[in-house]
VEXMINU-106070 format. One record per residue (C-alpha): residue number from 1; x, y, z; residue in one letter. Coordinates in steps of 0.001 Angstrom, whole numbers, m for minus. Layout:
BEGIN
NUM;X;Y;Z;A .
...
// end
This chain:
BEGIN
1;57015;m65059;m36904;X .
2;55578;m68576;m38007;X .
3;53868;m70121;m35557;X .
4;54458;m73477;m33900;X .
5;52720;m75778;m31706;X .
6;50175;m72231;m31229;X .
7;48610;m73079;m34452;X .
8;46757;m75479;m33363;X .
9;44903;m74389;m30534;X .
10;44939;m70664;m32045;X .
11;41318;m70656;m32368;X .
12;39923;m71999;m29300;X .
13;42172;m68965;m28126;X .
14;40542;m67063;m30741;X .
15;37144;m67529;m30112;X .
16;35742;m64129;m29180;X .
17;37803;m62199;m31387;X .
18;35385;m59976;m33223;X .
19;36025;m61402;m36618;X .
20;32766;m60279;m38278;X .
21;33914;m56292;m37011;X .
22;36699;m56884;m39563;X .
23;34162;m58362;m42305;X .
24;32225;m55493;m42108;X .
25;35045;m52679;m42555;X .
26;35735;m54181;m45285;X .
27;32428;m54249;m46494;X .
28;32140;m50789;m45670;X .
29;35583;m49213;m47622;X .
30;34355;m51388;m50963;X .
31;30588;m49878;m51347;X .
32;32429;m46367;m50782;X .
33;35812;m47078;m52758;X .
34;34832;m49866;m55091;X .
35;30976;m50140;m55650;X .
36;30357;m51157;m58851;X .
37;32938;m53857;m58537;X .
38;31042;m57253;m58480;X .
39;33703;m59615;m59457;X .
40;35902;m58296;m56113;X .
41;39520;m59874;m55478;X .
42;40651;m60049;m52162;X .
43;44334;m61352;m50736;X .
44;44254;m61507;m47357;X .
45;47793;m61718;m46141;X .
46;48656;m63215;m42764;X .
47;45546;m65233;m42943;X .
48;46687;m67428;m40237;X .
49;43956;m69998;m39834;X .
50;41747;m68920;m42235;X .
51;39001;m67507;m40166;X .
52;38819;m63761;m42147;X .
53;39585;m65784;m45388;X .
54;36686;m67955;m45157;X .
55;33918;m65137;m43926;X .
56;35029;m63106;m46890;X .
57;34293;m65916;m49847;X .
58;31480;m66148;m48245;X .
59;30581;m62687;m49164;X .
60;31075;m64214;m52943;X .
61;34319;m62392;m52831;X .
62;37658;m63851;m54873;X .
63;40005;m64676;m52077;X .
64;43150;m66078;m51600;X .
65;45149;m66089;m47940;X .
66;49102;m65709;m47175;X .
67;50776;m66301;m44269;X .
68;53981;m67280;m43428;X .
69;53007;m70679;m41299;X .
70;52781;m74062;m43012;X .
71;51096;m74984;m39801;X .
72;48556;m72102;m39661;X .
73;47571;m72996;m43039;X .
74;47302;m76880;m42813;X .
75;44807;m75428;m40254;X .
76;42843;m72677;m42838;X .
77;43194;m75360;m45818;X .
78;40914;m78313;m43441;X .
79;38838;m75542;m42190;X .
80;38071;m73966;m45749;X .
81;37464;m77976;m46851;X .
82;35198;m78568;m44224;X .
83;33143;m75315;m45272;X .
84;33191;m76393;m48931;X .
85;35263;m73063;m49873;X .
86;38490;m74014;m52544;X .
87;40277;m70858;m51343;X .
88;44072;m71062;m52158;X .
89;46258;m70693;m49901;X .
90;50730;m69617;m50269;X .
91;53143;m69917;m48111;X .
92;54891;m66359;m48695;X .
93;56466;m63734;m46844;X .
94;54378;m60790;m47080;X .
95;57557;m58765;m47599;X .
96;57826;m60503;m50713;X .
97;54299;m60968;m51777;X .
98;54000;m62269;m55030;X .
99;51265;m63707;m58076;X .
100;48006;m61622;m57175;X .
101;48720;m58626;m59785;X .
102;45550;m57242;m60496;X .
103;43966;m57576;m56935;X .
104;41201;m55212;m56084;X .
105;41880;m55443;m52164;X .
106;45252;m56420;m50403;X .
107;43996;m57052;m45801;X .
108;46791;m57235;m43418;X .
109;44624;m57454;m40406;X .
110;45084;m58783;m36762;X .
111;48043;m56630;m36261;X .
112;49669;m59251;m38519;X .
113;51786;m56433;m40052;X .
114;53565;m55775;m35982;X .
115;55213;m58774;m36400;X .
116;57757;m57552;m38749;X .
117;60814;m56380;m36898;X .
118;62457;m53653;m38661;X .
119;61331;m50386;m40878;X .
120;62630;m51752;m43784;X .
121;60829;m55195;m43830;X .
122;57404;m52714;m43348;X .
123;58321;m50764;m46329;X .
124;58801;m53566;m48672;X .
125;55813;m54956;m47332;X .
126;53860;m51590;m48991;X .
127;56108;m51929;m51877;X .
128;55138;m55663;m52747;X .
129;51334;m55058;m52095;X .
130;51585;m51964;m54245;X .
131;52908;m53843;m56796;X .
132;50446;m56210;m57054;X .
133;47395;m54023;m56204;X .
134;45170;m53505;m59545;X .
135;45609;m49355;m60440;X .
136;42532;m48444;m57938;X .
137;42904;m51101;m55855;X .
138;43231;m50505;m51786;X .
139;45396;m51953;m49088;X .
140;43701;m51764;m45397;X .
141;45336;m53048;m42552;X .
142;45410;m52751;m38534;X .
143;48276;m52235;m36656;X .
144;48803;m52176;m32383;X .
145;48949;m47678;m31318;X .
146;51663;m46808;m29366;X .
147;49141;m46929;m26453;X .
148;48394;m50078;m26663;X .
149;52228;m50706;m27056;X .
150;53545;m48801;m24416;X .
151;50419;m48861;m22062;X .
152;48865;m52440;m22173;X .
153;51299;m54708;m23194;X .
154;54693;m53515;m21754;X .
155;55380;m55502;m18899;X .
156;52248;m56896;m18318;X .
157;50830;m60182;m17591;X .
158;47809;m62228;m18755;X .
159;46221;m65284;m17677;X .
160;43600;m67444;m18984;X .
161;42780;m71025;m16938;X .
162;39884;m73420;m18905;X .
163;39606;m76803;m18264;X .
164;41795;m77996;m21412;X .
165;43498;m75096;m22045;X .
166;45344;m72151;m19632;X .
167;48423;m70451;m20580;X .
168;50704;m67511;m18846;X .
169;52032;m64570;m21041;X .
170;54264;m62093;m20306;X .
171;55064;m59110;m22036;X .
172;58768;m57622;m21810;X .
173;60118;m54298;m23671;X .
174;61909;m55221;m26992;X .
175;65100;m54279;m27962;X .
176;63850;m51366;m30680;X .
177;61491;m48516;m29642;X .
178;57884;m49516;m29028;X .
179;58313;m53152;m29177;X .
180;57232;m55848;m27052;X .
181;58460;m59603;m26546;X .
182;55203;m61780;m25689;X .
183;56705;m64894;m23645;X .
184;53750;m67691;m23398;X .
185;53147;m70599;m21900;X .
186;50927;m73051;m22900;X .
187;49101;m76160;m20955;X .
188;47423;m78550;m23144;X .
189;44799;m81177;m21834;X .
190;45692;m85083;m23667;X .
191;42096;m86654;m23412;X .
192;43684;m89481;m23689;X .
193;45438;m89506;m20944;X .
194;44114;m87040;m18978;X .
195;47480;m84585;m18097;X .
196;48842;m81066;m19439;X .
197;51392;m81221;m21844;X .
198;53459;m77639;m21640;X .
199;54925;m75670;m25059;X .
200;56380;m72429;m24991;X .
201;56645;m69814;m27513;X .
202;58712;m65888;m27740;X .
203;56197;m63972;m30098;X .
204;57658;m60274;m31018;X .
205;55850;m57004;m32224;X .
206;56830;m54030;m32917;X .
207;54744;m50700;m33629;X .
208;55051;m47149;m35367;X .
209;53307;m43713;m34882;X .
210;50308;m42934;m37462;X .
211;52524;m40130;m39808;X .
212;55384;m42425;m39666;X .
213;53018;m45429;m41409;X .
214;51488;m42491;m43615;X .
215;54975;m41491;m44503;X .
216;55687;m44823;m46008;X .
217;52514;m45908;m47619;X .
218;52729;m42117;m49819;X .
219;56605;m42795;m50534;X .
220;55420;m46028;m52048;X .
221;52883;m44627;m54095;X .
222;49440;m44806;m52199;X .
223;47122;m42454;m51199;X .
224;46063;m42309;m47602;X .
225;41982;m42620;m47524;X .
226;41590;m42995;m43663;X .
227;43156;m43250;m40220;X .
228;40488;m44522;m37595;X .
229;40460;m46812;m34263;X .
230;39216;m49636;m33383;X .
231;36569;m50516;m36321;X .
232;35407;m46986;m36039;X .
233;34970;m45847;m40304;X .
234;35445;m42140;m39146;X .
235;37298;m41556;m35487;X .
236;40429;m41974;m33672;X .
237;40715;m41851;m29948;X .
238;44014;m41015;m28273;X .
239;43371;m44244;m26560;X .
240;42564;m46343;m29722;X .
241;44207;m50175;m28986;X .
242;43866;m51170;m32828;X .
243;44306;m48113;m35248;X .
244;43255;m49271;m39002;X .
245;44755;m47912;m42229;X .
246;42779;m47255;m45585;X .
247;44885;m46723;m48689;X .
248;44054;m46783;m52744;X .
249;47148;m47324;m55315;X .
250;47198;m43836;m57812;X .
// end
């Protein structure tokens, strides 16, 4: 999914997303995993605007973001200008990720890695970051549960009214198993002019049980380090909304 017109008011959207939660996990799986690393590579694919990108170079970390939206990162490359960060940025499908052999840490966070609609695209996706992983280096990503799938999102609505932004989004079953189409509508306040200007945009996700995930990151070659829910470093709930993945290339 590359995202349109959404780009660009994807962080006032954004705003209380616990960013820093992410940051911190992070932190957390290199002092256990990768602690006398100081000169610490990080790729953080599906970047999107640049908001994980930035907080981790800021942690003196070697960083680079991926994502698949020219428009996203137009967005990350002003805001990492405007912080005084040079972090690179490549437009690349993260099923065909590519020029970061050697990295010490591959993120796929913000359920960035839902978006891909069939098994086979998630595979190579665990293939290509294998690939380019350094011989200890770790993948973590985040993924939506089946709860969350099956028991938030399907067929649900959410609505959100500010004074320059509101939007309507609907959630519809997808055509494969535990998949969702988001349908949103967005109203945009012109300052100029003083009216809403409407967009709307079909988003799609799709999900997969913890030992089927497991299955494929082991049949690519990784070791699985740790299963655990929402930012938790040690549990998952049966009711988990974001369940997060540890694995280290053997």
């Amino acid at each position: 999914m590359a995202y349109g017109q959404f780009a660009f008011i994807y962080d006032h959207l954004m705003e209380d997303v616990p960013y820093d939660q992410w940051v911190t996990f992070v932190k957390t799986v290199k002092e256990k995993y990768h602690p006398t690393k100081d000169s610490y590579t990080v790729v953080d694919v599906g970047c999107g605007t640049g908001e994980l990108a930035i907080r981790f170079a800021k942690e003196g970390w070697n960083v680079a973001g991926v994502d698949l939206s020219e428009s996203m990162l137009a967005v990350a490359h002003e805001k990492s200008a405007k912080a005084g960060l040079a972090i690179p940025y490549y437009e690349q499908n993260m099923t065909e990720l590519d020029g970061f052999s050697g990295a010490d840490c591959i993120t796929i966070f913000c359920d960035s890695l839902n978006y891909l609609r069939t098994i086979e695209e998630v595979q190579q996706t665990f293939k290509a970051v294998y690939d380019q992983l350094d011989n200890d280096g770790i993948i973590l990503f985040d993924v939506h549960s089946l709860f969350k799938m099956t028991q938030i999102f399907m067929n649900a609505t959410f609505t959100n009214s500010e004074e320059d932004v509101a939007y309507i989004w609907n959630c519809f079953p997808g055509e494969e198993p535990n998949s969702v189409e988001h349908e949103l509508s967005f109203f945009v306040l012109n300052e100029d002019t003083g009216l809403y200007s409407r967009f709307d945009e079909v988003h799609y996700q799709r999900t997969h049980c913890v030992e089927v995930y497991k299955k494929w990151l082991e049949e690519v070659g990784f070791t699985l380090l740790s299963v655990t829910g929402d930012f938790s470093v040690d549990f998952l709930a049966d009711q988990s909304e974001r369940v997060f993945f540890v694995a280290q290339k053997k």
